[in-house]
MARMI-229978 format. One record per residue (C-alpha): y, x, z; residue number from 1; residue in one letter. Coordinates in nm, 4 decimals. Each point is the difference from the previous one (the first is absolute). Layout:
<rs>
- Y; X; Z; NUM; a
...
</rs>
This chain:
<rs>
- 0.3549; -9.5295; 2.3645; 1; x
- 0.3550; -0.1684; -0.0719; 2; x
- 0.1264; 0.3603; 0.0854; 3; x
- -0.2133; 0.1706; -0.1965; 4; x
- 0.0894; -0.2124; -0.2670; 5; x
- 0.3553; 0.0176; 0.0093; 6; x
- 0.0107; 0.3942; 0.0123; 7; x
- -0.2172; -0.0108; -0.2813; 8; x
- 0.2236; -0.2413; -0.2027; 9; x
- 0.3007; 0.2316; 0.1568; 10; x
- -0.1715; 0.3220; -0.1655; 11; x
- -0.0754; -0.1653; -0.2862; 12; x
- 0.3816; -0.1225; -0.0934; 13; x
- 0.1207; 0.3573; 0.0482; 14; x
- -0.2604; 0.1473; -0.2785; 15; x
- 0.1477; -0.2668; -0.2164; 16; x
- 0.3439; 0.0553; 0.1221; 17; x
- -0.0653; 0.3611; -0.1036; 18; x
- -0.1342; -0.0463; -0.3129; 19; x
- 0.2796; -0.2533; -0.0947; 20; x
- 0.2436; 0.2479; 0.0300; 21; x
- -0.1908; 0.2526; -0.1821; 22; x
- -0.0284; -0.2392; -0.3136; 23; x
- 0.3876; -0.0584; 0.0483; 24; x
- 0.1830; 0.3346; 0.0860; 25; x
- 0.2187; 0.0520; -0.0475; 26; x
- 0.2556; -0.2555; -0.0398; 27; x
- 0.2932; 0.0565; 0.1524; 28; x
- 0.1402; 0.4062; 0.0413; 29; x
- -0.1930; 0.2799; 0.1429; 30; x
- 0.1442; 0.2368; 0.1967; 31; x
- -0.0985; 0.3877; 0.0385; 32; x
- 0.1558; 0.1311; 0.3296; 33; x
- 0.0228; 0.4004; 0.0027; 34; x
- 0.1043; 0.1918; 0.2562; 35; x
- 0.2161; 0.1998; -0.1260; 36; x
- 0.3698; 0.0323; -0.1724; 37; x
- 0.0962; -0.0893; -0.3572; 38; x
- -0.0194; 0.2553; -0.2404; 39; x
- -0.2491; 0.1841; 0.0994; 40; x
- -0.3148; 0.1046; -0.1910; 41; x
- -0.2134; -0.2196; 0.2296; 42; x
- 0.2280; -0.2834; -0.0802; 43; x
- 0.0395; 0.0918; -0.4067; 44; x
- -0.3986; -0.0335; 0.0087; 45; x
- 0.0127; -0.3174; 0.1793; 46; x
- 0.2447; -0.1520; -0.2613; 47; x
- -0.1917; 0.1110; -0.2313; 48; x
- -0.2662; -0.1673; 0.1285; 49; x
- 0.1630; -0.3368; 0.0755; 50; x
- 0.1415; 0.0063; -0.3655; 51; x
- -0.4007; 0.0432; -0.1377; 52; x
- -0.1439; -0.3029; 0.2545; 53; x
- 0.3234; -0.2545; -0.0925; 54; x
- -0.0773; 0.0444; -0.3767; 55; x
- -0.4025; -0.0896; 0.0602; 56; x
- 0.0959; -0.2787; 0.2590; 57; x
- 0.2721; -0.1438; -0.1040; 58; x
- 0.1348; -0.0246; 0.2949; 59; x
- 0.3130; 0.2395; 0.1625; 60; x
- -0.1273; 0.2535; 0.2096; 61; x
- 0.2547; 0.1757; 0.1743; 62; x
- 0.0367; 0.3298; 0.1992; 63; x
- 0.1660; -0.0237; 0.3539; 64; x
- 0.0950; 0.2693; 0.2025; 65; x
- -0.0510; 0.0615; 0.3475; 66; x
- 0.0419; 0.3496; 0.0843; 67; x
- 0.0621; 0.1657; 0.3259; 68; x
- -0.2776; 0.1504; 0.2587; 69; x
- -0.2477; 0.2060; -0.2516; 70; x
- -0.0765; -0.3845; -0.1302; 71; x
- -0.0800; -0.1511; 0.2761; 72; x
- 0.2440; -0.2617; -0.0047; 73; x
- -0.0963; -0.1152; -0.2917; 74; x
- -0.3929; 0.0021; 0.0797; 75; x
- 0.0920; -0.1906; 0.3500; 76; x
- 0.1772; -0.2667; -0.2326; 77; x
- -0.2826; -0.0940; -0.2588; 78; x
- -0.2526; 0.0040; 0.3022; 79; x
- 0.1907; -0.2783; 0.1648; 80; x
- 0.0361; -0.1821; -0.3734; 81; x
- -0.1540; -0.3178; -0.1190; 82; x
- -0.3775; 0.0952; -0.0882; 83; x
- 0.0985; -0.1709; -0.3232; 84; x
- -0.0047; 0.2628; -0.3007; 85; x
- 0.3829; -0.0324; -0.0510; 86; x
- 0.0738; 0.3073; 0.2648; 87; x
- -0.1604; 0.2977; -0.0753; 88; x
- 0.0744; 0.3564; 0.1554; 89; x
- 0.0151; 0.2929; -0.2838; 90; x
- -0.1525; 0.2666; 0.2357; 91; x
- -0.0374; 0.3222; -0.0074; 92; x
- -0.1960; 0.2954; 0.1351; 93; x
- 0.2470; 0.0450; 0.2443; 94; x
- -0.1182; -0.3131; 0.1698; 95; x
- -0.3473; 0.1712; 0.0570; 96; x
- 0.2062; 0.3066; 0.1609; 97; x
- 0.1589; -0.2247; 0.2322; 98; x
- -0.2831; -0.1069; 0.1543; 99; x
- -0.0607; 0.2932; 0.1946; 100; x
- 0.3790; 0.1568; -0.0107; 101; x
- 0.1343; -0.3281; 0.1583; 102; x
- -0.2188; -0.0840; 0.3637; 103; x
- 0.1657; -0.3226; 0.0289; 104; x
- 0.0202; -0.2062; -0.3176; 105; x
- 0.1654; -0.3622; -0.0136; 106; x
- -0.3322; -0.0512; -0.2268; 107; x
- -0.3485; 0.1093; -0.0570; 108; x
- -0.0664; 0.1540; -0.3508; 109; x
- -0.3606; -0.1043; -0.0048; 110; x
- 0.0171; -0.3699; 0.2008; 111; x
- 0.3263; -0.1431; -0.1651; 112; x
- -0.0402; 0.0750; -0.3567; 113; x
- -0.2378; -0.0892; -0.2614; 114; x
- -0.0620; 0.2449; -0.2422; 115; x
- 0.0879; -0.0843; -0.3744; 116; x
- -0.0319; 0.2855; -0.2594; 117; x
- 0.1421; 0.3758; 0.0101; 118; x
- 0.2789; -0.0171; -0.3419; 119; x
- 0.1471; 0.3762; -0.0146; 120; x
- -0.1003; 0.3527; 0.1067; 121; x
- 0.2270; 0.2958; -0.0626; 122; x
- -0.1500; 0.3489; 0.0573; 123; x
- 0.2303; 0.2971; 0.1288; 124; x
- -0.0270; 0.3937; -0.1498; 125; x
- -0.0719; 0.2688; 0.1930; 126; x
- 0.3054; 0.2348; -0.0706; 127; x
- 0.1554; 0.3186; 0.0828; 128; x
- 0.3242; 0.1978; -0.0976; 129; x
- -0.0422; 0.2516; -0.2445; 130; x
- 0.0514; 0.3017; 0.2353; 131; x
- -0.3192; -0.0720; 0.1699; 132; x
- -0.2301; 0.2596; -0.0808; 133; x
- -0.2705; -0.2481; -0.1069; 134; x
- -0.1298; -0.1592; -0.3071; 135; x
- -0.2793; -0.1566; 0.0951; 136; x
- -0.1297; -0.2652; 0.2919; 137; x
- -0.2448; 0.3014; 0.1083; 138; x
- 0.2361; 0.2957; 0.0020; 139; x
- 0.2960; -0.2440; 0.2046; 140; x
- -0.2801; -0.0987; 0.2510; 141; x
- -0.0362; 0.4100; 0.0498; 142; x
- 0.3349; 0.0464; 0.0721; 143; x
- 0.0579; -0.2977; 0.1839; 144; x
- -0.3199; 0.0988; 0.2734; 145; x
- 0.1174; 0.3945; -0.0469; 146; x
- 0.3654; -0.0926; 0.1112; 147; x
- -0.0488; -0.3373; 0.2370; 148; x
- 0.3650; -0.1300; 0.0910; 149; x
- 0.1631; 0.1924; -0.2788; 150; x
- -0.0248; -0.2200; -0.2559; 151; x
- 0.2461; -0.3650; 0.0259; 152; x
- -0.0306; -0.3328; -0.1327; 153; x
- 0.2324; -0.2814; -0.0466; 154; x
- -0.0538; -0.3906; 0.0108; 155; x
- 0.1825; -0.2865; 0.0401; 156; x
- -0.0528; -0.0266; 0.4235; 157; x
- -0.2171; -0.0385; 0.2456; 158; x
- -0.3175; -0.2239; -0.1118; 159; x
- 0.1739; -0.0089; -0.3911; 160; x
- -0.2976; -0.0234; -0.2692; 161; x
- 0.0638; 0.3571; -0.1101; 162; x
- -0.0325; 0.1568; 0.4010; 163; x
- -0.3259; -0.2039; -0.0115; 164; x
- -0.1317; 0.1403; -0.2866; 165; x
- 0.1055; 0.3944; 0.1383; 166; x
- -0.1684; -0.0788; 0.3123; 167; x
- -0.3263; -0.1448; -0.1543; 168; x
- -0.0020; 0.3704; -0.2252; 169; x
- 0.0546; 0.1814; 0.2876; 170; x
- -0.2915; -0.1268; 0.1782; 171; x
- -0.2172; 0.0214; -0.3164; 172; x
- 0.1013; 0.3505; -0.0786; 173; x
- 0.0589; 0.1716; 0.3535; 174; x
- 0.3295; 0.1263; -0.0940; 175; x
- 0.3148; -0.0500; 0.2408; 176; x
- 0.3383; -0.0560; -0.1710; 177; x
- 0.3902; -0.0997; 0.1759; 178; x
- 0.0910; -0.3619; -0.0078; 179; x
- 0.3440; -0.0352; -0.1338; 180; x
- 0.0532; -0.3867; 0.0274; 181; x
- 0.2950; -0.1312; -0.2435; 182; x
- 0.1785; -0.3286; 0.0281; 183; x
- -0.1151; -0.1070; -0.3396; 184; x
- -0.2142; 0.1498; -0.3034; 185; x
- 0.3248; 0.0756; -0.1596; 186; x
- 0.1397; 0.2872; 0.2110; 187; x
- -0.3765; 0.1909; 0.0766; 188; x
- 0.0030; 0.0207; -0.3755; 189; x
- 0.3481; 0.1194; -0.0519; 190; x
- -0.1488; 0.2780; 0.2497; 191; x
- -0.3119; 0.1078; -0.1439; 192; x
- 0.2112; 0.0355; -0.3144; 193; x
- 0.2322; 0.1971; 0.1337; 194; x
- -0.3232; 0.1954; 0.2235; 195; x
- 0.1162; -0.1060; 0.3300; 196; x
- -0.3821; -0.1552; 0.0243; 197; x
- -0.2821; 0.1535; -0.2437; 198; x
- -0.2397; -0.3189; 0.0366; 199; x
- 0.0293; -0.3635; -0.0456; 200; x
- -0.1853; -0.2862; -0.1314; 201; x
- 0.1736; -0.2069; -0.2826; 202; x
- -0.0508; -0.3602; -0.0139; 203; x
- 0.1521; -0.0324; -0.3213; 204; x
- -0.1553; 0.1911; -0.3496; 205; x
- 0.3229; 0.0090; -0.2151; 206; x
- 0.1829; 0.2111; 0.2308; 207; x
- -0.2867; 0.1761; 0.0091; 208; x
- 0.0055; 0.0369; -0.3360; 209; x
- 0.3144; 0.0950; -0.0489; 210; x
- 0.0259; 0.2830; 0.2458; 211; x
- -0.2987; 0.1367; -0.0679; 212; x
- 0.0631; 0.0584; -0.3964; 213; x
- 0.3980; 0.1405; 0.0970; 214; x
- -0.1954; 0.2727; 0.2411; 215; x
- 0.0927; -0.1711; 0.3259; 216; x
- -0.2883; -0.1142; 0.1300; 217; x
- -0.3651; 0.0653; -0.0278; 218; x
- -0.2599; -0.2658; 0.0235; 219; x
- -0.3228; 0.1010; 0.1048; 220; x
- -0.2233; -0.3225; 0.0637; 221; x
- 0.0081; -0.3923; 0.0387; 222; x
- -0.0659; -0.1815; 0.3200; 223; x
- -0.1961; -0.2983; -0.1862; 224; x
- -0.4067; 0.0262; -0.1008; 225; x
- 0.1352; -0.0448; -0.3085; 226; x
- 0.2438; 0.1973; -0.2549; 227; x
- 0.3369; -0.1779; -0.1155; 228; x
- 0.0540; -0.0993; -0.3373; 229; x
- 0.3223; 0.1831; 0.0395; 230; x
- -0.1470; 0.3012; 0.1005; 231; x
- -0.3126; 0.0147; -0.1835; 232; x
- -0.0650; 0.3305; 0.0150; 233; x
- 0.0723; 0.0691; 0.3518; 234; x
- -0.2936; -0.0012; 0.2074; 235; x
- -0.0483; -0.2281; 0.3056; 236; x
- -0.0736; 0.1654; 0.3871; 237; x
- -0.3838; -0.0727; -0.0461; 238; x
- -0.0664; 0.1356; -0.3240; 239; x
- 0.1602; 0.3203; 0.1628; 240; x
- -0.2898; -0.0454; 0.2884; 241; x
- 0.1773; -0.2305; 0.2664; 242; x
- -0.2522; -0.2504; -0.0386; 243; x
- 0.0955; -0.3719; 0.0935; 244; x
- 0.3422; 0.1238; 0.0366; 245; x
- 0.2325; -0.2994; -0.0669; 246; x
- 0.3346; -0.0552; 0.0967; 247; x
- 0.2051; -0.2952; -0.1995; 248; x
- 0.2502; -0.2495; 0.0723; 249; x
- -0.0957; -0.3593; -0.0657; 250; x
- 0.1432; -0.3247; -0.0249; 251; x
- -0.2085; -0.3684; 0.0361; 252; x
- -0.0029; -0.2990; 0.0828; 253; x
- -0.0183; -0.1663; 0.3461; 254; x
- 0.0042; -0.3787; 0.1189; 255; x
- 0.0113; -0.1560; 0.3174; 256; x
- -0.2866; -0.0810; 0.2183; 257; x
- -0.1878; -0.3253; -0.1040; 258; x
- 0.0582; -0.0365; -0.3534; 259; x
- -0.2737; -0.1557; -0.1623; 260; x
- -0.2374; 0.2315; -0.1685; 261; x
- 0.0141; -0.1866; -0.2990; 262; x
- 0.3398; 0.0441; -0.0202; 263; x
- 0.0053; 0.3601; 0.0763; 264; x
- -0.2691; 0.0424; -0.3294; 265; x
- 0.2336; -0.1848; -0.2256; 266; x
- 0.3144; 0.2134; 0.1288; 267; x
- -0.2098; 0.3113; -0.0507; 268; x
- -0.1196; -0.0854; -0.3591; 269; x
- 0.3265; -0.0696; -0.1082; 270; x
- 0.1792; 0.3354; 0.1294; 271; x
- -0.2964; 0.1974; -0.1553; 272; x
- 0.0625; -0.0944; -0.2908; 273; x
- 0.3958; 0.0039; 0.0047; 274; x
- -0.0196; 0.3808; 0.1326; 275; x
- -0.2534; 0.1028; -0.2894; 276; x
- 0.3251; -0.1126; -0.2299; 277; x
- 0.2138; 0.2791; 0.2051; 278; x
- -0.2902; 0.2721; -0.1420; 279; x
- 0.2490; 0.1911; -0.2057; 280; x
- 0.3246; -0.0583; 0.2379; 281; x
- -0.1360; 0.1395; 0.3038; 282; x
- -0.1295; 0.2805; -0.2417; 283; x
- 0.3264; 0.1120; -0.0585; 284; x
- 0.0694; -0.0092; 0.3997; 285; x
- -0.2962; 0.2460; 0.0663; 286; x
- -0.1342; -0.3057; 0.1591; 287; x
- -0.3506; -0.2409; -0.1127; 288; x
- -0.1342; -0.3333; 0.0451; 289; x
- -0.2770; -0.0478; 0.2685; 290; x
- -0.1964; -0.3669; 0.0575; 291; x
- -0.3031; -0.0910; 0.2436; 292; x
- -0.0776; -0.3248; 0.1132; 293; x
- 0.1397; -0.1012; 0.2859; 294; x
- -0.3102; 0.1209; 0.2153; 295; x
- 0.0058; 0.3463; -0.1227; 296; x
- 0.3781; 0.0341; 0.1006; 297; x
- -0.1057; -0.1034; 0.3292; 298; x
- -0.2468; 0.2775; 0.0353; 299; x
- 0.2585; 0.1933; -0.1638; 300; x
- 0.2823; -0.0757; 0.2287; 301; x
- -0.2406; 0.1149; 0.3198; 302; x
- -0.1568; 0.3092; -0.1530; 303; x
- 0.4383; 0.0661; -0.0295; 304; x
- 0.0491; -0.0737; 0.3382; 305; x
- -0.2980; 0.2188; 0.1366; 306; x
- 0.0845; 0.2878; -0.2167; 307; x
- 0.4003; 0.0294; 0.0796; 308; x
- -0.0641; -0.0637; 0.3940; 309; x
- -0.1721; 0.3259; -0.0008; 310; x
- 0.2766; 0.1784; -0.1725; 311; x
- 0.2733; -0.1362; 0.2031; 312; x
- -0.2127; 0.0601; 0.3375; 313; x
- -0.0584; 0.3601; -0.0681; 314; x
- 0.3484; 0.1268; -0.1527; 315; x
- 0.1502; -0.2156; 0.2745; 316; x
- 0.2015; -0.1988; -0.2307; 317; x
- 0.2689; -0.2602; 0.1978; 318; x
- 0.2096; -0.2546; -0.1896; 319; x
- 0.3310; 0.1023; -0.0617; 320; x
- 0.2917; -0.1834; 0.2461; 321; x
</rs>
């Protein structure tokens, strides 16, 4: 009995521990560790972010960067972190690639992590250089399955968000295209503007926009279940009959193993809110605002993992050394 009733009194002080620091956080700086260099668009939506949840908790909440091993450095870090609220990883969906690309990770994504709320999802556009003789999804899918291997497509390397979107259309549609991996988005689309490629999905709408309307590009579909406010009138992959077809880049939040639940409700309220205030400047970055509760990430985060280990197991993809 004196057992029992010192685990129970045990238990009991870490629900109220938890819920203390619920009521509390935060009260000292929070920090947001991404896994991946300054200045990128991954890191401008993460600032953006931290700027939004310091103004509603008035407290700093600051960006650090970790990058180096497709973000895995980073992820290791936070999962060996205080369980505390003040350390929590800005992940991405590269982190649910990893699972599978990398057969020996320093961390599990499932076991170490609790989930807190998705905060960003950025859709790519299907695209092709103008000298493709195809205007719509259905007439490139003809050519592409009438000529297998002549057609090339550009990302930004091996396992890269835009080769995993290629390889999940090639396996919807049957068609068979060239892999012409890129170090960097940059350079494949300084080629498909110049034709060296004729296909590659664009994970950013303004450029988008802009070569498209100067004749240098064509758009044909968006990889989300949803169309872009910047590109309203272009249609998305399933309303042109790839149903369920969905390939986006997303950012969320992450924190270690063992925070208290309460906790992890309060964090996720808060960043809801702060990333419905970034509505209109994630707009402008062909990007959008997602939220969940913390559960429904979770779910999320697996359905992620389930979905990309079949790409990566069939098109053989291997990290890059």
């Amino acid at each position: 009995m004196p057992r029992l009733l010192l685990s129970g009194l045990a238990i009991f002080a870490m629900l109220l521990s938890g819920t203390a620091l619920a009521q509390t956080w935060p009260t000292k700086p929070v920090r947001l560790v991404l896994g991946f260099a300054v200045g990128g668009s991954t890191d401008v939506m993460a600032r953006m972010l931290a700027a939004k949840l310091s103004e509603r908790v008035g407290q700093q909440v600051l960006v650090e960067n970790r990058p180096g091993a497709s973000s895995n450095i980073a992820s290791e870090y936070v999962a060996r972190a205080t369980p505390d609220g003040y350390t929590l990883l800005n992940t991405t969906s590269t982190m649910t690639v990893n699972a599978t690309l990398f057969p020996k990770l320093p961390f599990n994504v499932i076991e170490d992590f609790v989930a807190v709320t998705p905060t960003v999802a950025v859709p790519s556009i299907l695209s092709l250089h103008p000298s493709v003789p195809a205007r719509t999804l259905k007439e490139f899918i003809d050519l592409a399955k009438a000529k297998p291997g002549s057609i090339s497509y550009g990302t930004a390397g091996e396992g890269s968000a835009a080769h995993l979107a290629t390889e999940l259309f090639q396996g919807a549609t049957g068609v068979s295209m060239v892999h012409v991996p890129y170090k960097g988005a940059g350079p494949a689309m300084t080629d498909l503007l110049a034709g060296h490629i004729q296909v590659l999905f664009i994970f950013s709408a303004q450029q988008v926009n802009t070569h498209a309307a100067a004749g240098k590009l064509r758009p044909l579909g968006v990889t989300s279940l949803q169309r872009m406010n910047s590109l309203p009138d272009l249609p998305t992959l399933q309303e042109l009959g790839l149903e369920g077809f969905e390939a986006i880049s997303w950012s969320g939040l992450m924190a270690p193993k063992g925070t208290p639940r309460d906790l992890v409700n309060r964090i996720n309220q808060q960043v809801n809110a702060a990333s419905k205030d970034m509505t209109k400047q994630l707009g402008d970055l062909g990007a959008y605002a997602v939220h969940s509760s913390p559960e429904q990430f979770a779910a999320y985060v697996k359905a992620e993992i389930t979905k990309w280990a079949v790409i990566v197991k069939r098109a053989g993809i291997k990290p890059e050394s």
